[in-house]
C-alpha positions, 0 to 999 in steps of 0.5 A: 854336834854334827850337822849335814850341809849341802854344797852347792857349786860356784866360786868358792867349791867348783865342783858336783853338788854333795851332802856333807857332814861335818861339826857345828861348833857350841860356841861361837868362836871368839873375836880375834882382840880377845884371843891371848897372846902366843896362841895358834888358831885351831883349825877344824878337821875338814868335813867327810862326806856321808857313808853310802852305805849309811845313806842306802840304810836311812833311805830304806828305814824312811823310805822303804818303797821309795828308797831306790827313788831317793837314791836316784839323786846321787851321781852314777857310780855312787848310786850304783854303789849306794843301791847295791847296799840298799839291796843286801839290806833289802836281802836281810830278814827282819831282825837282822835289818833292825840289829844293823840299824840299832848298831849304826844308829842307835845302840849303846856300846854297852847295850849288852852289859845294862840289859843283863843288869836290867834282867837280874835286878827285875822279878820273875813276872817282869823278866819274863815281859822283858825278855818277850818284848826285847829284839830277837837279836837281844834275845840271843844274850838270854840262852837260858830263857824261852819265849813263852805267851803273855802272861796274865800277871803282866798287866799293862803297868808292867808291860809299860815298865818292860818297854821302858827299861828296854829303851832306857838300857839300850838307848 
C-alpha cells in the first residue's frame, strides 16, 4: 500500500518541507529476538517524491478553478513546472483530459481486451446502451458501431446494467 507523507525540516531531514510518497508495510515488522538465525535485515527502497505532473492532473481534477492556487504551494522552479503541466492539461479537450486521467489513475492494463468481451457476450439492445455511454476514447476500440439516440428498448435496468459492465471492465 502506498501512503503520502509529509516532511517537515529539523534534525532528522534538514531541508525544504516535501510531499513524499512511499510503501506502508501490511505487516508489522517482527521483533528482533524473533527473527532466524543468518538473515540480512531487508531494507526498503527509499520513498520518491510525487510526479508534478501527476500533481498538476489531481489539482486540476479536484480543484478545477482553483487548481493554479493549490499549485502555489510548491517551491519556485517546481511550481513553474507543475503550472506549466497544468496548463497543456487545461489545452486538451474533454475527452482527451478524461482518456489521461483514466490511464494515470484508473484504467486497467487490459481495459481494451474486457470491453471487447463485454460487447460480444451482450445482446443487440444492451451493446448499443454500452457503446453510447462508454468515453469517446473507448468508442475509437468499436469502428464499426455508430453513435445512435437512446432507444426505448433501453429501460432503466439496462441502462444501469450498461454503466455497471463499463465500471466493472474498466476498473
Amino acid at each position: 500500500m502506498e501512503a503520502t507523507r509529509i516532511e517537515r525540516p529539523g534534525a532528522k531531514a534538514p531541508g525544504p518541507e516535501q510531499t513524499v510518497v512511499g510503501r506502508v508495510p501490511r505487516n508489522p515488522p517482527p521483533e528482533p529476538w524473533k527473527k532466524p538465525l543468518g538473515t540480512a535485515p531487508v531494507k526498503s527502497p527509499p520513498p520518491t517524491l510525487l510526479p508534478l505532473e501527476r500533481l498538476a492532473l489531481v489539482a486540476l481534477v479536484f480543484g478545477r478553478e482553483r487548481a493554479e492556487a493549490l499549485l502555489d504551494g510548491l517551491n519556485g522552479p517546481e511550481a513553474r513546472q507543475a503550472k506549466n503541466h497544468l496548463a497543456g492539461f487545461a489545452a486538451l479537450s474533454s475527452a482527451r483530459r478524461q482518456a489521461r486521467v483514466a490511464v494515470e489513475f484508473g484504467v486497467r492494463p487490459d481495459a481494451a481486451a474486457r470491453l471487447r468481451g463485454v460487447m460480444e457476450a451482450a445482446s443487440e439492445v444492451l451493446r448499443r446502451e454500452i457503446f453510447r455511454r462508454l468515453p469517446p476514447y473507448h468508442r475509437s476500440l468499436f469502428p464499426e458501431r455508430q453513435l445512435e439516440p437512446p432507444d426505448a428498448a433501453a429501460t432503466p435496468a439496462v441502462c444501469a446494467l450498461a454503466e455497471r459492465l463499463i465500471r466493472e471492465a474498466t476498473r
